[in-house]
Phi, psi and omega in degrees: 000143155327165154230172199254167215279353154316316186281334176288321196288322190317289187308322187303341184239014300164079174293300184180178174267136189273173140013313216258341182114339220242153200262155188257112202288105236216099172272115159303001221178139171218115160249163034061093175221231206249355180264325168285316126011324160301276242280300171317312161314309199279355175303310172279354158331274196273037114268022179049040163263179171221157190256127197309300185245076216295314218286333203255023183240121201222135188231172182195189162222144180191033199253283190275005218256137172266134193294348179256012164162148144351302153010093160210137061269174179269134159322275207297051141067304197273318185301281161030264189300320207267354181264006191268324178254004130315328167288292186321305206279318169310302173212057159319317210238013165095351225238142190291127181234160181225102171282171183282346154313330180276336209084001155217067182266156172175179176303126189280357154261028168278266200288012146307318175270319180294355182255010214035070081336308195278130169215157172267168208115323191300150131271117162220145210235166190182131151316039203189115189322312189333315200315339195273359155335333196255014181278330152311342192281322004266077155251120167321090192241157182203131153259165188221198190237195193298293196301338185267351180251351159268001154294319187299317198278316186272338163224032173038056176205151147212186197250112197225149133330117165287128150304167197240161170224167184223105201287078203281063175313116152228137223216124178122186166269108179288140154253171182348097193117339181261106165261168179302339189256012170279286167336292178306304183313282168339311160311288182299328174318309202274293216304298184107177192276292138019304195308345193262004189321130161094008185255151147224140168293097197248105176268152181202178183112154190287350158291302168323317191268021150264009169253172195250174201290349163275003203230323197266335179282347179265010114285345181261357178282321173280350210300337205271324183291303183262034138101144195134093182297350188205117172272168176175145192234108155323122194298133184234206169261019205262332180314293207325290206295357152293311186290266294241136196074023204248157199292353200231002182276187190279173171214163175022234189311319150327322169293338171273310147324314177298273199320253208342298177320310197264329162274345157277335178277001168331159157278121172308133176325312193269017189297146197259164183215147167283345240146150198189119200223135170221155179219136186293146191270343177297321186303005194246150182249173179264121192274150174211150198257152174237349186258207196245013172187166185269020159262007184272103186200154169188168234266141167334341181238352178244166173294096193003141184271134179270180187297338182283330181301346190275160164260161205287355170288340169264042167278314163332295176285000188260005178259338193272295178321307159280277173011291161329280222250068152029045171234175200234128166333121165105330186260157199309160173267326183317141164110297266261107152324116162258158178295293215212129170231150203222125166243126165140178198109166177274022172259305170222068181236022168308164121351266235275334181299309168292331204268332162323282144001277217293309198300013227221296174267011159329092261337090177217175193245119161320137179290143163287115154138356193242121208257095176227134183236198193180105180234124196286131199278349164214170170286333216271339196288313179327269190309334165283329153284356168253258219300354147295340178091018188285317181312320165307300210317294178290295171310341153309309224274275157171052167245169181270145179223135191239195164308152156267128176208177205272304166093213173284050136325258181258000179035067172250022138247166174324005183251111190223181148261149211255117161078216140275022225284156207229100191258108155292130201218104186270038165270225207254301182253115173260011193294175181306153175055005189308333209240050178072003187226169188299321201236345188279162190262125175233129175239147201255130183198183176297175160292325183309296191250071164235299210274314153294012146279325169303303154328296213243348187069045157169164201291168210186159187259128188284316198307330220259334186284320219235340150099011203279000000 
């Protein structure tokens, strides 16, 4: 039997096996930002270390930095403080860093892939759930924690667990209205947030290989929501030709070097698996999470789920849940008033996500009372979207266009939510409190029906908004 390409990349990066069982990891890619990061530097400070490898380290910010401006110092004392030092520490220790000075601060699995940094083949860790976003690449990507990024920063190694993998078929033609954040949604709906524990996900199937590489990264960005450490899409040519002239990619004789390496590390056609799981793409419809996690979810057209509908290990949390977000067993998710709608984040604050989005919304009007902002995942998304003219567009149509930052995501900056305040959202996360207040409500969806929920003030189906 073949292997599949986790097990190629795994072994290739593979110092050895420690003690403990678990093998010690050789990361191509490290990336950074200004929040997992402090702690880790001064860890290596007072052990009087260095960081082994400056060149394979590459950082920004986009967790605190506020989208509405610029300014600074910043009103918030520790972001502040915390954008001084990431800046200090790059650079004491050498480290490439890309501040808003440079023009290309953005969210950091945005501009990882938008630089070729992310290439396939790879290993790569980030102080960030996220990570596996870069995972589209077909690279090993994880996030890890404070401590695991001054292992990184002092030996380009951690000590990991091996994965199990798990083969994801999705197959058909998606229909109209249906996106890759559909896709993802759908997954964790069937899987559970739980399934993936101890797995990486290798998606496939002729619906995966028809999307294109910003679409396949708003799928490998959730793989971590349904307990997965790791997503991945085999690299094909919709890779190559992404990658390819972008600044951090091989160039000219390297580049042909690169393709043969990164099409060997493919999964062989005959390649082993723990699990195989497929799914049809008509079945999947454009999906809304109504709960407390991102498997609470359920199709645009059905109804809140009851307690008979659940199995008895969810009833608890589905009882926690409505509760939570003031909703009720049986009724439609359709209707349901929103507050605030947000486009943007590292699931979806891409390019082809605004100019989709832009395409659409052409004259129509944010509803009066609703707070919509449509915020960009880098500065590089920014200036491509202003020279196309999509920010007049969302701005005519009456959302706010903003800065690039990570933004109302996690609201570790000024972009929050109020109260109880009920938010359509194209991130990532719906736990309690996700989106800066105690009490706010997030429901999770495409960019597409983030922008007719805004358009109508409450959820709502976009084919039906949009003519799809």
């Amino acid at each position: 039997m073949g292997q599949n390409l986790f097990n190629k990349v795994w072994n290739l990066h593979s110092v050895k096996t420690l003690a403990s069982g678990q093998t010690q990891l050789f990361i191509g890619l490290h990336l950074i930002h200004e929040v997992t990061s402090p702690q880790a530097f001064g860890m290596i400070r007072s052990l009087d270390l260095k960081v082994i490898h400056p060149e394979r380290t590459f950082a920004t910010v986009d967790h605190i930095i506020p989208t509405d401006t610029r300014q600074r110092p910043f009103k918030d004392f520790l972001a502040e403080e915390m954008i001084v030092a990431i800046k200090d520490n790059c650079e004491q220790y050498g480290i490439k860093y890309f501040g808003v000075e440079t023009g290309q601060q953005g969210i950091v699995h945005i501009i990882g892939p938008e630089m070729g940094l992310t290439q396939p083949g790879m290993t790569i860790a980030c102080g960030d759930s996220h990570t596996s976003t870069h995972g589209a690449f077909g690279a090993i990507a994880f996030g890890i924690g404070t401590s695991q990024v001054r292992d990184i920063l002092a030996t380009q190694t951690i000590a990991m667990n091996k994965l199990k993998v798990r083969r994801i078929n999705v197959n058909g033609k998606l229909k109209p209205g249906v996106y890759a954040k559909d896709i993802t949604l759908h997954i964790i709906r069937i899987l559970g947030v739980k399934g993936g524990i101890g797995y990486a996900y290798e998606y496939g199937g002729s619906t995966i290989e028809a999307l294109s590489m910003e679409e396949r990264m708003t799928l490998c960005n959730m793989s971590i929501e349904g307990g997965a450490r790791v997503g991945y899409v085999n690299p094909d040519q919709i890779t190559f030709d992404y990658l390819e002239g972008r600044e951090y990619a091989p160039k000219g004789a390297d580049w042909e070097k690169a393709i043969s390496y990164w099409k060997s590390i493919a999964s062989d056609k005959d390649a082993e698996y723990d699990d195989i799981v497929n799914i049809k793409a008509e079945d999947i419809a454009p999906t809304v999470t109504w709960g407390i996690n991102p498997g609470q979810a359920i199709g645009i057209d059905e109804n809140i789920p009851t307690l008979e509908q659940v199995e008895e290990s969810e009833k608890e949390t589905l009882i926690e849940a409505l509760e939570y977000m003031k909703l009720i067993s049986s009724q439609p998710i359709q209707g349901t008033k929103i507050n605030v709608a947000f486009i943007g984040s590292c699931t979806n604050g891409r390019i082809s996500d605004f100019e989709e989005v832009a395409k659409y919304v052409k004259g129509f009007k944010v509803a009066p009372g609703v707070r919509a902002l449509v915020v960009p995942g880098s500065m590089s998304v920014k200036v491509e979207a202003e020279k196309r003219g999509l920010h007049k567009v969302f701005e005519e149509a009456g959302f706010e266009w903003r800065e690039a930052g990570c933004s109302m995501c996690l609201a570790m900056n000024p972009d929050k939510l109020k109260g109880d305040e009920i938010c359509a959202s194209s991130s990532n996360r719906n736990f309690k409190g996700r989106q800066g207040s105690p009490t706010g409500r997030t429901l999770l969806m495409s960019p597409l029906m983030v922008a007719a929920a805004a358009i109508k003030g409450e959820v709502t189906d976009a084919r039906k908004v949009f003519n799809l």
